[in-house]
C-alpha positions in Angstrom: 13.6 18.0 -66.8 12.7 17.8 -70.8 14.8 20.3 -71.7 18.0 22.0 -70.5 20.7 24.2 -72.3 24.4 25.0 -71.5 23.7 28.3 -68.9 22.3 25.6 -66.9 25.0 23.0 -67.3 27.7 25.5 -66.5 25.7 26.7 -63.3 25.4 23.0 -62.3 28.2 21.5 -62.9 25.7 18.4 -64.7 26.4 17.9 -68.7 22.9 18.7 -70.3 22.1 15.0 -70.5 22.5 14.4 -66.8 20.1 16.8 -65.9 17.7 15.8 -68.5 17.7 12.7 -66.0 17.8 14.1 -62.3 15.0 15.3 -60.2 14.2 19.0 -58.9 14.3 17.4 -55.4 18.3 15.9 -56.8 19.5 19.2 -57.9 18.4 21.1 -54.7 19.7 18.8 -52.6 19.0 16.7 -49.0 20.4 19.9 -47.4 17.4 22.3 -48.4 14.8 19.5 -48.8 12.1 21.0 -46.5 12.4 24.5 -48.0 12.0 23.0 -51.9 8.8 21.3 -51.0 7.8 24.5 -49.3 8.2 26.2 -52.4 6.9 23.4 -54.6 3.9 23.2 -52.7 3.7 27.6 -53.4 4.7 27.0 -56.5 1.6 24.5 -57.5 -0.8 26.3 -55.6 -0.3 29.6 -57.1 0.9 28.6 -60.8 4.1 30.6 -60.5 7.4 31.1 -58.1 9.6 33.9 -57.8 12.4 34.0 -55.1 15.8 32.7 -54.2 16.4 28.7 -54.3 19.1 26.9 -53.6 20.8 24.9 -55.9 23.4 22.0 -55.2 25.9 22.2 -58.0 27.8 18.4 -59.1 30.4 18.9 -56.7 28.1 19.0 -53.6 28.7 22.9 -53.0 25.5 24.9 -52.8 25.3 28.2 -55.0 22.4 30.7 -54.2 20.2 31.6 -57.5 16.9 33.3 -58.5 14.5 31.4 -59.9 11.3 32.4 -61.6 8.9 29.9 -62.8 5.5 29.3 -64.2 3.1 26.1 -63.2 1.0 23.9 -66.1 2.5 25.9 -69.1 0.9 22.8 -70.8 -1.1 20.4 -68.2 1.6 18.7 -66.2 4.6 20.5 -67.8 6.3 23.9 -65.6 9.2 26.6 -67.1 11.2 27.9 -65.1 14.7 30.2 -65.5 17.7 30.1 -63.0 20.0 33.0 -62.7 22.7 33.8 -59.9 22.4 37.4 -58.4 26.1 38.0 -59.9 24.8 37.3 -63.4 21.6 39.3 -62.7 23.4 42.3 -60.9 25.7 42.3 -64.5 23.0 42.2 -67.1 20.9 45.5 -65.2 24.4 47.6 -65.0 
């Protein structure tokens, strides 16, 4: 990751500079491995991902979030946003 902010240290429990230096594959965790390549693989193929992920937070607990993304935003370079379904469930009441 190039660039984080503090939403996403909060949600994961990582300061901003450690996830400036894990992996996707670190951050979703052994647990849900064969579903994040499934949806890495969707995500490349089609240039965007929208859906529920699972993300492993510092402490090892897993938290459930949607996640949209967009592929090649620049050549080699993806965006994507994380939300929980709490947070999302707040900001459309």
């Amino acid at each position: 990751m190039i660039a984080v902010n503090r939403a996403a240290s909060a949600l994961s429990g990582y300061s901003e500079r450690e996830l400036s230096r894990i992996t996707l594959w670190q951050l979703t965790g052994e647990k849900h491995a064969d579903e994040t390549r499934k949806h890495w693989d969707r995500f490349l193929r089609d240039g965007h991902f929208e859906g529920r992920c699972a993300l492993q937070r510092k402490t090892g607990e897993y938290v459930a979030v949607q996640c949209v993304a967009d592929a090649n935003v620049v050549p080699g370079f993806h965006v994507g946003a994380l939300a929980t379904r709490r947070l999302l469930r707040a900001l459309a009441s």
